[in-house]
C-alpha positions in Angstrom: -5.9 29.7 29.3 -5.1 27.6 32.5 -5.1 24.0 31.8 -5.1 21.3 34.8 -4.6 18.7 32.5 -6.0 17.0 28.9 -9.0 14.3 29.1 -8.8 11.3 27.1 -12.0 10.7 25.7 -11.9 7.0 26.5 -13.4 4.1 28.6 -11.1 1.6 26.8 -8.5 1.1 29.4 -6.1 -0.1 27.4 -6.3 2.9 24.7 -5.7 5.5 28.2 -2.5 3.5 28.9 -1.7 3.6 25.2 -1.9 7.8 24.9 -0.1 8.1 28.5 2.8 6.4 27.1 3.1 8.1 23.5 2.6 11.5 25.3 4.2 10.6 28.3 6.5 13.8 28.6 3.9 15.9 27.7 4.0 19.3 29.9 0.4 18.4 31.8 -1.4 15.4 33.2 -3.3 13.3 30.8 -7.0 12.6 32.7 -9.3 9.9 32.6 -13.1 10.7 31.5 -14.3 8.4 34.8 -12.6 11.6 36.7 -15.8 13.5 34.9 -19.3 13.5 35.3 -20.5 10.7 32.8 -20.7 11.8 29.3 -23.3 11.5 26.5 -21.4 10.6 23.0 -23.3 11.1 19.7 -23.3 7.8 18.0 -20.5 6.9 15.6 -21.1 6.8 12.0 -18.8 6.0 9.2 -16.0 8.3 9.0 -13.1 8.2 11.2 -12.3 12.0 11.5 -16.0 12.7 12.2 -16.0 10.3 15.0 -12.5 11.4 16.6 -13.4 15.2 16.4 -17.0 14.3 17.9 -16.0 12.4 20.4 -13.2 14.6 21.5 -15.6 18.1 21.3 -18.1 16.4 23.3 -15.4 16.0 26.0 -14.2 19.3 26.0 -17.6 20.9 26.5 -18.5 18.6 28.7 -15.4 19.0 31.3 -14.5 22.3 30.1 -10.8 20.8 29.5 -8.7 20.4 26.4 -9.6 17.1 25.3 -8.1 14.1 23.0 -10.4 11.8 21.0 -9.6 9.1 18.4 -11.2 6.4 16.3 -9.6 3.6 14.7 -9.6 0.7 12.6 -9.3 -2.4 10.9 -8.8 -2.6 7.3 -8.2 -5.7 5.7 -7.9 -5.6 1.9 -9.0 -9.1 1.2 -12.5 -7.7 2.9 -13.1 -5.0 0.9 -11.6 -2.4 3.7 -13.6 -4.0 6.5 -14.5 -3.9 9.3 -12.8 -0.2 9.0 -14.2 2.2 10.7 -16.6 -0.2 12.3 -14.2 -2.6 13.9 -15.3 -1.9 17.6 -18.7 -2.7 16.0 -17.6 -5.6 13.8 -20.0 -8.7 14.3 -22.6 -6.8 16.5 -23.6 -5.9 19.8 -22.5 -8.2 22.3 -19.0 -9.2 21.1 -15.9 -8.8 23.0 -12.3 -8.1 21.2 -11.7 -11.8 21.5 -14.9 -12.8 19.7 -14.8 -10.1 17.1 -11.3 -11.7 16.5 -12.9 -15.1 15.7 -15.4 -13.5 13.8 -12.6 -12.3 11.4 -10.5 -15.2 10.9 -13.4 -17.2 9.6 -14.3 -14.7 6.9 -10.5 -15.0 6.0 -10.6 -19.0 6.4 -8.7 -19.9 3.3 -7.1 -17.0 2.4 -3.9 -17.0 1.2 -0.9 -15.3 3.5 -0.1 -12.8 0.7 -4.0 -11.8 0.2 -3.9 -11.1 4.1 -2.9 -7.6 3.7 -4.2 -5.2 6.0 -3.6 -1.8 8.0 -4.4 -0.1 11.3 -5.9 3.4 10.7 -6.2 6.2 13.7 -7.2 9.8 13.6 -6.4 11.7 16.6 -8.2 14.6 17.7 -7.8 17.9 19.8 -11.0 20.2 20.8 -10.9 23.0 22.6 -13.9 23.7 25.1 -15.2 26.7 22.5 -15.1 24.3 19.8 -12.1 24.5 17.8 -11.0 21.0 16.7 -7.5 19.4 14.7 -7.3 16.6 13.7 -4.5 14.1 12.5 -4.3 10.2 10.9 -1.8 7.7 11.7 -1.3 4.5 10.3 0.7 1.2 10.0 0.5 -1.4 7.2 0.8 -5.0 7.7 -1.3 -8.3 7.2 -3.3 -10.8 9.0 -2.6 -13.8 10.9 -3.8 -16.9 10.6 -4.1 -17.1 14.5 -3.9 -15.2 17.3 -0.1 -14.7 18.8 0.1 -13.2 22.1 -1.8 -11.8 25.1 -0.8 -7.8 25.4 -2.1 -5.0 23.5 -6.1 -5.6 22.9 -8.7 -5.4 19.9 -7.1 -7.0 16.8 -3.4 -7.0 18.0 -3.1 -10.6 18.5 -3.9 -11.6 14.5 -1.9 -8.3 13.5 1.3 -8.3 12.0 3.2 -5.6 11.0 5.0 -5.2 7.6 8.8 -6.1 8.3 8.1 -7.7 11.9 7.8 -10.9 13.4 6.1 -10.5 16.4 2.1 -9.9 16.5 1.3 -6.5 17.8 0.1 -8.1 21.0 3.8 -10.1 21.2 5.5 -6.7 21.1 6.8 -4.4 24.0 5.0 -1.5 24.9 7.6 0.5 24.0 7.8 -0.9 20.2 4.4 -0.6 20.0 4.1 2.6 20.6 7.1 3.2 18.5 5.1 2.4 14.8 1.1 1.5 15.6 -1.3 4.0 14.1 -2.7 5.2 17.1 1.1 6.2 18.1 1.7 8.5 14.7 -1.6 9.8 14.6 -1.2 11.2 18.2 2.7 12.0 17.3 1.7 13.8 14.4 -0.8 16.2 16.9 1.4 17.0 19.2 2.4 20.2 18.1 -0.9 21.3 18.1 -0.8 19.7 21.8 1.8 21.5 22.8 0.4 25.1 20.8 -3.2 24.3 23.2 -0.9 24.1 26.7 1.1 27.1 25.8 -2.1 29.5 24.9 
């Protein structure tokens, strides 16, 4: 089929930037949703892979495109797994990333660096505009600090810390980023299925 390009099923900025650059040789032009009429997604519930392939089929009926979609999260051991697959929802309606930050560090006021255990989980999705979906989960393991450290990346990067580093996901380069985060081997880890899509 002809393809003009792959929309990111996104309006977080900062995840679009993040895709371009793990795909970035990719053999077509990653698109923007606000390039499409506006989109009605189904609400998320409480499973990542759900939400990814949802959010990606949606797309790719609604543009007639191939289409990428992910959810992620933050789960922190000492929490029981929380906020997981609610992160972007952690604290309620209202919160920005910076506030949803403050709203963890207090329920981990106290808590010992090696009970701070945590990891970033992403599943990627493909859909195809007749509804064929694939799906594929990333993550990276690491814990939480005690404050925030740095001012790139967004969500939870600043009071993340991945296992073996010493710089905050927010503190690193894009480049390293992109190298070990979740949202980078879950979308590394589809491309073959990518590339299979383009070709067909």
């Amino acid at each position: 089929m002809a393809v003009d390009g792959v929309v990111v099923a996104t309006s977080n900025d900062g995840k679009l930037r993040e895709v371009r650059a793990i795909l970035a040789d990719l053999d077509a032009p990653l698109l923007a949703l606000d390039e499409f009429a506006p989109l009605r997604f189904p609400e998320e519930g409480d499973d990542y892979e759900e939400n990814a392939a949802a959010k990606a089929l949606t797309c790719a009926q609604g543009t007639g495109c191939l289409s990428l979609g992910d959810d992620s999260g933050l789960e922190v051991e000492a929490l029981g797994g929380r906020p997981g697959v609610r992160s972007a929802r952690y604290g309620g309606p209202g919160l920005d990333d910076a506030a949803r930050v403050v709203r963890l560090l207090e329920e981990l006021r106290g808590v010992a660096e090696d009970k701070r255990a945590a990891r970033f989980v992403c599943v990627a999705a493909l859909a195809h505009p007749d509804g064929r979906v694939v799906t594929a989960r990333g993550s990276c393991e690491g814990r939480i600090l005690e404050a925030p450290q740095g001012s790139a990346g967004f969500g939870y990067d600043p009071v993340f810390l991945a296992a073996g580093g010493e710089l905050s996901m927010a503190e690193l380069p894009g480049s390293e980023k992109n190298r070990l985060s979740h949202r980078a081997r879950a979308f590394r880890a589809l491309r073959g299925h990518i590339d299979a899509a383009l070709r067909g």
